[in-house]
N, CA and C of each residue as an Amber inpcrd file, in Angstrom:
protein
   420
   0.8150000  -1.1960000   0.0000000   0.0000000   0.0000000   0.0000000
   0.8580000   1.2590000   0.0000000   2.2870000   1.0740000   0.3520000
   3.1090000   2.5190000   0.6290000   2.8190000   3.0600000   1.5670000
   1.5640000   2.7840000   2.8250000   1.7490000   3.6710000   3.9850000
   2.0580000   3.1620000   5.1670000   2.6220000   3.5060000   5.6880000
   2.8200000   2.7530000   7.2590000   2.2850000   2.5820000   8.2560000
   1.7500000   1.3590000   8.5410000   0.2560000   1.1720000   9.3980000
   1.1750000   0.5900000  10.5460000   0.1170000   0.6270000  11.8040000
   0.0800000  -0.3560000  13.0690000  -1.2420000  -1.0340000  13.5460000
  -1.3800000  -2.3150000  13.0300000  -2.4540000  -3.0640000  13.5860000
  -2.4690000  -2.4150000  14.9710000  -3.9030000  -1.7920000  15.4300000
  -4.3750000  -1.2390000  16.7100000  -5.2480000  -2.4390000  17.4410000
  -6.2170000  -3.3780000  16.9040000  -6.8990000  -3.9310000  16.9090000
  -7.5260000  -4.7400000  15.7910000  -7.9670000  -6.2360000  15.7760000
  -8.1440000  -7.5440000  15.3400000  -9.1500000  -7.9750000  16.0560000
  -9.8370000  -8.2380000  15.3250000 -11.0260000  -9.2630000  15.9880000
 -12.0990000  -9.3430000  15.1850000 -13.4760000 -10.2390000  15.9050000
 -13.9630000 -11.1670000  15.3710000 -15.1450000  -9.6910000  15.6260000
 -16.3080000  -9.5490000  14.8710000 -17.5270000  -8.2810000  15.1860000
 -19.0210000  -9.3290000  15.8020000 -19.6260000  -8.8560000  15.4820000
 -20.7340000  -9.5250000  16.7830000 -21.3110000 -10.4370000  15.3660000
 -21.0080000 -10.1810000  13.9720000 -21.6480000 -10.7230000  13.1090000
 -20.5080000 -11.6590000  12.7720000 -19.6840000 -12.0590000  13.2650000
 -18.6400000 -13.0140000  13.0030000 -18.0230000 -12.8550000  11.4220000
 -17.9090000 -11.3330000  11.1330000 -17.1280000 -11.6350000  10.6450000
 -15.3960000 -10.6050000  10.8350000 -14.5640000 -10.7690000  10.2540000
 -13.5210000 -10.1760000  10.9830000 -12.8170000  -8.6520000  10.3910000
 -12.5450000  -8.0200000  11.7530000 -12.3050000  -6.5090000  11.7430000
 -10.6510000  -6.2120000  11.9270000 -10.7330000  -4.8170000  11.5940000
  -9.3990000  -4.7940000  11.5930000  -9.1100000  -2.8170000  11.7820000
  -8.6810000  -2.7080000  12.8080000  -8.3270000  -1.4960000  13.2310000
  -6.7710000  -0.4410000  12.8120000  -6.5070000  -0.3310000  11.6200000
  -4.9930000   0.4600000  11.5010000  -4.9550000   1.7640000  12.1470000
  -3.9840000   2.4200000  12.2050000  -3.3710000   3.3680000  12.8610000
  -2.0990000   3.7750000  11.5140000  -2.3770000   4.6270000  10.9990000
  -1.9100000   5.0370000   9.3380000  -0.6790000   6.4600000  10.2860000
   0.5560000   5.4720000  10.4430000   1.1840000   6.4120000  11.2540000
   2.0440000   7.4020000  10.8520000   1.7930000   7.2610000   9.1200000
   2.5720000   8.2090000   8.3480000   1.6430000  10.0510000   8.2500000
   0.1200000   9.3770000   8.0400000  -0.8260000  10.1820000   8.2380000
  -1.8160000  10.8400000  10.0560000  -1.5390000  10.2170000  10.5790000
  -1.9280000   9.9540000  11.6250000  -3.3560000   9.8580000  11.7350000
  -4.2160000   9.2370000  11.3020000  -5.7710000   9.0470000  11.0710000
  -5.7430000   7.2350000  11.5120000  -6.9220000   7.2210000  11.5940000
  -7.6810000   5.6390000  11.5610000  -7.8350000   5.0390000  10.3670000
  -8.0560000   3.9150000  10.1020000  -8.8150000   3.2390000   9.2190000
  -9.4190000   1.9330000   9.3180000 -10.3280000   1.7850000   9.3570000
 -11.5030000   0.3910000   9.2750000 -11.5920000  -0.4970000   8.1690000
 -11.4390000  -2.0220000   8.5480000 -11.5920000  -2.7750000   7.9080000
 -12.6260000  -3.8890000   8.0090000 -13.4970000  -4.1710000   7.5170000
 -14.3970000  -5.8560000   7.7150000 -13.8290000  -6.7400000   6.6860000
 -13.7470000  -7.8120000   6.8140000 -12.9970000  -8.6650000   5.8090000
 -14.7400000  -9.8070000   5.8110000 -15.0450000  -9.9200000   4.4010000
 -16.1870000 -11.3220000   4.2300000 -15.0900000 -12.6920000   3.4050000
 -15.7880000 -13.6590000   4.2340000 -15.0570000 -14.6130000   3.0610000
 -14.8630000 -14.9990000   1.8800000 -13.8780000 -15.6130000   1.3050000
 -14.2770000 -15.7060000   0.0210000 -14.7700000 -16.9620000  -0.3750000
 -15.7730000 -16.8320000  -1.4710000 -16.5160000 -17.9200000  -1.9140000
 -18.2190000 -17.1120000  -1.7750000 -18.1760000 -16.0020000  -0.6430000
 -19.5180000 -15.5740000  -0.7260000 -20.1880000 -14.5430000  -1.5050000
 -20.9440000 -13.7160000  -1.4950000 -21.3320000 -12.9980000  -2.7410000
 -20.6600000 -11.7480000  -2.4800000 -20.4880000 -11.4410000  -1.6550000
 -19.2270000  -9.8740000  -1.9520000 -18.0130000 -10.1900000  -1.7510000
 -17.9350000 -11.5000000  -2.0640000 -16.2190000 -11.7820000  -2.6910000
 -15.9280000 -11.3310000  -4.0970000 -15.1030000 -10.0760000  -3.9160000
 -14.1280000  -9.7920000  -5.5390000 -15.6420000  -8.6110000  -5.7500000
 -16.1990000  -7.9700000  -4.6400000 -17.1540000  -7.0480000  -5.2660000
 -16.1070000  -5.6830000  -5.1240000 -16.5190000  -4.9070000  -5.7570000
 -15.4840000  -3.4290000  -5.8420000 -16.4380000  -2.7640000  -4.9820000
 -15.9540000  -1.7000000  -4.6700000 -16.6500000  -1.0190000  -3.4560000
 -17.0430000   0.1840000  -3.9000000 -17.1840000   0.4820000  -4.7730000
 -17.7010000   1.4970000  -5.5010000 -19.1310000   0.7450000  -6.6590000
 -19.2420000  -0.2310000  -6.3380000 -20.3620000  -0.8880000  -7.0640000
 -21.7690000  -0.6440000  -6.7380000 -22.7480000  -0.6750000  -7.4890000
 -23.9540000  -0.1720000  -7.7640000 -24.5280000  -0.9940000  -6.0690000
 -24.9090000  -2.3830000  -6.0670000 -25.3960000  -2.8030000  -5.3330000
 -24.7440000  -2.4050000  -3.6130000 -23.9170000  -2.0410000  -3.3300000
 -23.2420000  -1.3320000  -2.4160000 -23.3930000   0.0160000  -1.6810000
 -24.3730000   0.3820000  -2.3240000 -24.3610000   2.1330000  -2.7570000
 -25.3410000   2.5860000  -1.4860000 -25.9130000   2.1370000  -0.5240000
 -26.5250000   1.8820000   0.8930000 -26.0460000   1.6750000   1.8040000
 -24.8060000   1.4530000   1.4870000 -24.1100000   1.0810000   3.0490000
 -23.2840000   2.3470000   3.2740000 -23.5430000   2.5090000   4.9440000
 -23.0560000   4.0700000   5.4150000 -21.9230000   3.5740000   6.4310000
 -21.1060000   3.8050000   6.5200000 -19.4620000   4.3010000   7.1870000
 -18.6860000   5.3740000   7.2050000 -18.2710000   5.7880000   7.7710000
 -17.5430000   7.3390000   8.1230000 -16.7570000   7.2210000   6.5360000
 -17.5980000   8.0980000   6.0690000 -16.6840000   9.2280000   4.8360000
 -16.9780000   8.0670000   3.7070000 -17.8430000   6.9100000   3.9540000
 -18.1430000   6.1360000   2.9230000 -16.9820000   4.9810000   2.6880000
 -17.7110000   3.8640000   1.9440000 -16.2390000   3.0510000   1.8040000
 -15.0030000   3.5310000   0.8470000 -14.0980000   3.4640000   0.7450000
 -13.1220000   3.6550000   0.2400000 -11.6720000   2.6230000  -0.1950000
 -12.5060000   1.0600000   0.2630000 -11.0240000   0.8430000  -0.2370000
 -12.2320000  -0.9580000  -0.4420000 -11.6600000  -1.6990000  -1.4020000
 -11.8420000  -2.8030000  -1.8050000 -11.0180000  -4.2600000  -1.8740000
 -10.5810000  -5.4960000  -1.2790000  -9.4590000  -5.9280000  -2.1200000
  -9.3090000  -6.9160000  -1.3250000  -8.2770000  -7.9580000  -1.6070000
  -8.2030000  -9.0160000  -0.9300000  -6.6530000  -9.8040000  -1.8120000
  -5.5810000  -9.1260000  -1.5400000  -4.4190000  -9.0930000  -2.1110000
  -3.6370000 -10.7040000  -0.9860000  -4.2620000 -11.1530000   0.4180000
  -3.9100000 -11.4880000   0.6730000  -2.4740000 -11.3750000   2.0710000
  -2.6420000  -9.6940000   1.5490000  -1.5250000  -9.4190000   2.4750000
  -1.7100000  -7.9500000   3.0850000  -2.8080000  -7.0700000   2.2340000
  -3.5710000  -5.8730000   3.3360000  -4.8810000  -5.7530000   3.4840000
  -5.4840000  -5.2590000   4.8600000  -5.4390000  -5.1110000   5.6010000
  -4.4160000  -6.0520000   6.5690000  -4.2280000  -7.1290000   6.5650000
  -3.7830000  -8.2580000   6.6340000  -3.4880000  -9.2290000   6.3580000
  -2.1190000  -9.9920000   7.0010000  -1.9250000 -11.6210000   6.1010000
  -3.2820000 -12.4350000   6.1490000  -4.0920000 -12.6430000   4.8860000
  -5.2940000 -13.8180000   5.2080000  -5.5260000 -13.5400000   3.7720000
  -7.1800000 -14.5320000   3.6990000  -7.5460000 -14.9200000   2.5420000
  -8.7210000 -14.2970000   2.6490000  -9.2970000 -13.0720000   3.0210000
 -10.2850000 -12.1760000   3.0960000 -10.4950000 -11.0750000   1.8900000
 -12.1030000 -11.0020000   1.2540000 -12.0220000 -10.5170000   0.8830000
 -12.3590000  -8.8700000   2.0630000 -11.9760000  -7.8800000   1.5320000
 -11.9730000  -6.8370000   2.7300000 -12.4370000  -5.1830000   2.3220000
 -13.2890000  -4.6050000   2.9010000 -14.1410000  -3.2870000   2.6960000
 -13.7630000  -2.6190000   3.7830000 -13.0360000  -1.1040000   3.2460000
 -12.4350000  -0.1290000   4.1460000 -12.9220000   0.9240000   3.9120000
 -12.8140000   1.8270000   5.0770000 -13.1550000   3.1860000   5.1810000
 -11.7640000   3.9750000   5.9930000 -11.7490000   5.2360000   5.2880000
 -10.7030000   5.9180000   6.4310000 -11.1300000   7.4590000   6.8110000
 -10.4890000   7.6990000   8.3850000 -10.7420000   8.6500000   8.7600000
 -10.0020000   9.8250000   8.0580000  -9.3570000  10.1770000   7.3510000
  -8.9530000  11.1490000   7.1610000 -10.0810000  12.1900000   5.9030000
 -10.9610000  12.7200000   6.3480000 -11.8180000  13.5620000   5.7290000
 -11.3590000  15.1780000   6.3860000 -12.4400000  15.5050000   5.1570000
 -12.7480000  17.3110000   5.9990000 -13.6040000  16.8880000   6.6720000
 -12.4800000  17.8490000   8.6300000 -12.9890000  17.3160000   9.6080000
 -12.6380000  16.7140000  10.4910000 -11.5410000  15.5330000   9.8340000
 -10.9940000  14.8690000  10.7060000  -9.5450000  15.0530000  11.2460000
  -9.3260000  14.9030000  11.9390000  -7.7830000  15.0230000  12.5620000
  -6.9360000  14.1640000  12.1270000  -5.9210000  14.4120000  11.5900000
  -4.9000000  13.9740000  10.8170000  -3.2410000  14.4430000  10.9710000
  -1.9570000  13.9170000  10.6110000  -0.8110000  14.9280000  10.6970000
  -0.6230000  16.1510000  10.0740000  -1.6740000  15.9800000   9.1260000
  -1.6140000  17.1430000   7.9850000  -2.6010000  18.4370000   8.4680000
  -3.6200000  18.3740000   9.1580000  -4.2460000  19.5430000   9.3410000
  -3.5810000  19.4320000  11.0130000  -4.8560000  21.2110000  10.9040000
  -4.5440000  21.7030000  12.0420000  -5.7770000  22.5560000  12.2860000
  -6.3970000  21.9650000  12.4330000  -7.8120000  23.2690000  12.2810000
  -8.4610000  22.8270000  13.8730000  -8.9830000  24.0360000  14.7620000
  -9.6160000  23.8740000  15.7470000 -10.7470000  22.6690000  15.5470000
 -11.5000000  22.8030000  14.5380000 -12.4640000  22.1530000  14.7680000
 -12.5520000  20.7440000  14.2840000 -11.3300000  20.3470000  13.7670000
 -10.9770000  18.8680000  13.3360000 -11.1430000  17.8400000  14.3500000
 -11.7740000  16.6370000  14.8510000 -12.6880000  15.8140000  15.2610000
 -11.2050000  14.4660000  15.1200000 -10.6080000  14.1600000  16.3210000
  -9.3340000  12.7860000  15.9380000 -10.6330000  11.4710000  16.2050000
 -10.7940000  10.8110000  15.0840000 -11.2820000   9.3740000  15.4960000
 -10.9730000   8.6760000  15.9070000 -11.1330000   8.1670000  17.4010000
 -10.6370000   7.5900000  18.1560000 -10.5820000   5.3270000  18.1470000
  -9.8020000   5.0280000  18.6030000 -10.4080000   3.8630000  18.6840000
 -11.2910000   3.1530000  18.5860000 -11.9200000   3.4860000  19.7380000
 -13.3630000   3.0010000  19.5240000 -14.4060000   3.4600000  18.7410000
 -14.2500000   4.5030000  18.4410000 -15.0760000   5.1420000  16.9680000
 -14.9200000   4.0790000  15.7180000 -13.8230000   3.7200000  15.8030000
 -13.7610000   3.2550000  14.4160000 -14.2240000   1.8960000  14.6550000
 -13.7520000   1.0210000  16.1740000 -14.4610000  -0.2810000  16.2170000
 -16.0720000  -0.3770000  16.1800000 -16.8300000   1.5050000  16.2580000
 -18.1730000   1.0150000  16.4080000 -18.7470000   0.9090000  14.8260000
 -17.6980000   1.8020000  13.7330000 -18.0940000   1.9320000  12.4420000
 -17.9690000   0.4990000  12.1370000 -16.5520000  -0.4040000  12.0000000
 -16.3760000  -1.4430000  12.0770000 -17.6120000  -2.3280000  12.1740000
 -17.8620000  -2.4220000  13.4010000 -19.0400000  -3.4760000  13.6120000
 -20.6880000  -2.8870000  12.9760000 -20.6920000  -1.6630000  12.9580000
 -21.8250000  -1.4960000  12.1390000 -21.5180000  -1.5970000  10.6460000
 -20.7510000  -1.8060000   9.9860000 -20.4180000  -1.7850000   8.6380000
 -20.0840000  -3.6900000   8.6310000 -19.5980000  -4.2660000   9.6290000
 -20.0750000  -5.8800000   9.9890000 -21.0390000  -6.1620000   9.3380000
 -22.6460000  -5.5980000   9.8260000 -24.0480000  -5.4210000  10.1570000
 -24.3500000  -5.9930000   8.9350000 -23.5340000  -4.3920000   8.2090000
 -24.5260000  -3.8640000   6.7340000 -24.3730000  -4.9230000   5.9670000
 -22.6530000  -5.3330000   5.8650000 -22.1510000  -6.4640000   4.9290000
 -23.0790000  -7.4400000   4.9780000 -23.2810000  -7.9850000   5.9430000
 -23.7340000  -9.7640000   6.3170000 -25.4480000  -9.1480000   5.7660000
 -25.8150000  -8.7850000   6.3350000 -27.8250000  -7.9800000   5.7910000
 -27.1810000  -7.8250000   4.0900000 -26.2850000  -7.4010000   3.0530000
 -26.1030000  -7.3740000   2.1360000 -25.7700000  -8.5350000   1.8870000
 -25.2650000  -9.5130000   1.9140000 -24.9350000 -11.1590000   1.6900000
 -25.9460000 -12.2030000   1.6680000 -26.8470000 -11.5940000   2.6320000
 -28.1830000 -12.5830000   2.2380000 -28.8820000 -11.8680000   1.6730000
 -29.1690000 -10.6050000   1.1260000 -29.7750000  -9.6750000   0.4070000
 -29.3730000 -10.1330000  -1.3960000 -27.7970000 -10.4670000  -1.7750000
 -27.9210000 -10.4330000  -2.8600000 -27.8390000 -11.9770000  -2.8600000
 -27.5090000 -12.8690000  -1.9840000 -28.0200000 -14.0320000  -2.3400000
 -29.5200000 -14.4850000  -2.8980000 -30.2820000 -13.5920000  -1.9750000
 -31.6170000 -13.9910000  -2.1870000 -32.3710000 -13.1160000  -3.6940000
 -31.2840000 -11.9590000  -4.2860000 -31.8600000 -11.2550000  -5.8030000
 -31.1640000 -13.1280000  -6.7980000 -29.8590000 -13.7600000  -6.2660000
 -29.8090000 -14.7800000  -6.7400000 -30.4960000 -15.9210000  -7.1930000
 -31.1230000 -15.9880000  -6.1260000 -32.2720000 -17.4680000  -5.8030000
 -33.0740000 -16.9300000  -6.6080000 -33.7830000 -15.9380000  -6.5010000
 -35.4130000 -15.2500000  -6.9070000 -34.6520000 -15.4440000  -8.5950000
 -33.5050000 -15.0280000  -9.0650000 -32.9940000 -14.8630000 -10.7470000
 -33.0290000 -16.1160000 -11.0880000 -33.0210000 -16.9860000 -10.4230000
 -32.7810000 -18.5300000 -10.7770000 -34.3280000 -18.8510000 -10.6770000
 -34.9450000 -18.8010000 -10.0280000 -36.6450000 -19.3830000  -9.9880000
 -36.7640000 -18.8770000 -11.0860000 -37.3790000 -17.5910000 -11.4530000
 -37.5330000 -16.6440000 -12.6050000 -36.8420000 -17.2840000 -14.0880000
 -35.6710000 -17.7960000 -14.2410000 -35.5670000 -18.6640000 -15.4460000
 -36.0770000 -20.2420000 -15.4450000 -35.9010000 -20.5960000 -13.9790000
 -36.4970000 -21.9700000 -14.6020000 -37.9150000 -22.2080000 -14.7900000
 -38.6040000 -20.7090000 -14.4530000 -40.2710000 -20.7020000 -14.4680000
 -40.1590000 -20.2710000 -16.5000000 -39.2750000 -19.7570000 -16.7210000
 -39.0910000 -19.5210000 -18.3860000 -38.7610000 -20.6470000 -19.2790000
 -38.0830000 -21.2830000 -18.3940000 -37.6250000 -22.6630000 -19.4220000
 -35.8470000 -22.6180000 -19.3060000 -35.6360000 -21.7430000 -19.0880000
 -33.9510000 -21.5290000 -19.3830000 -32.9490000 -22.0070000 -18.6880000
């Protein structure tokens, strides 16, 4: 990625699936990760994709990917957001009214962006199922 992170926090979210807390120490901001597995339906989805376009996280998602080796060493596919907006506290500003996202801010985006994923996984499974009835009621 070129920036220099410190895993802050790892773990499992109340929806089982797994989070990931950096500390971007070149920038000094947060960033949030949920990782879904792969094999399921937002495996290899881009995060800028149409069906995606509902899910809310600080400053929106921003990062897509599953390289295997960021957010972390694993086999996750993984949906990020980062704190560094107008607004947020960073190394680069300096403005009174800039807002530092703290830890636990980001573990609560984290686990609500958990939420959204898994409610989106059986959401486009089930536009799946319903596309599949729908042709074999056609013949196809």
């Amino acid at each position: 990625m070129g920036n220099a992170f410190v895993i802050e926090k790892q773990w499992l979210t109340d929806e089982g699936l797994e989070a990931v807390c950096l500390m971007m120490t070149d920038f000094g901001h947060r960033n949030g990760y949920v990782g879904v597995p792969r094999g399921t339906t937002l495996d290899g989805v881009d995060y800028s994709n149409f069906a995606l376009r509902d899910i809310t996280v600080h400053g929106g998602l921003s990062f897509s990917g599953g390289d295997g080796k960021y957010p972390v060493e694993d086999d996750k596919w993984w949906f990020g957001f980062d704190c560094a907006h107008y607004g947020d506290k960073t190394n680069l500003t300096n403005e009174p009214y800039d807002v530092e996202r703290t830890l636990e801010y980001v573990e609560n985006e984290c686990e609500s962006l958990a939420k959204q994923l898994s409610d989106k996984m059986v959401e486009i499974a089930s536009w799946k199922e319903r596309a599949l009835e729908s042709n074999k009621e056609k013949g196809e």
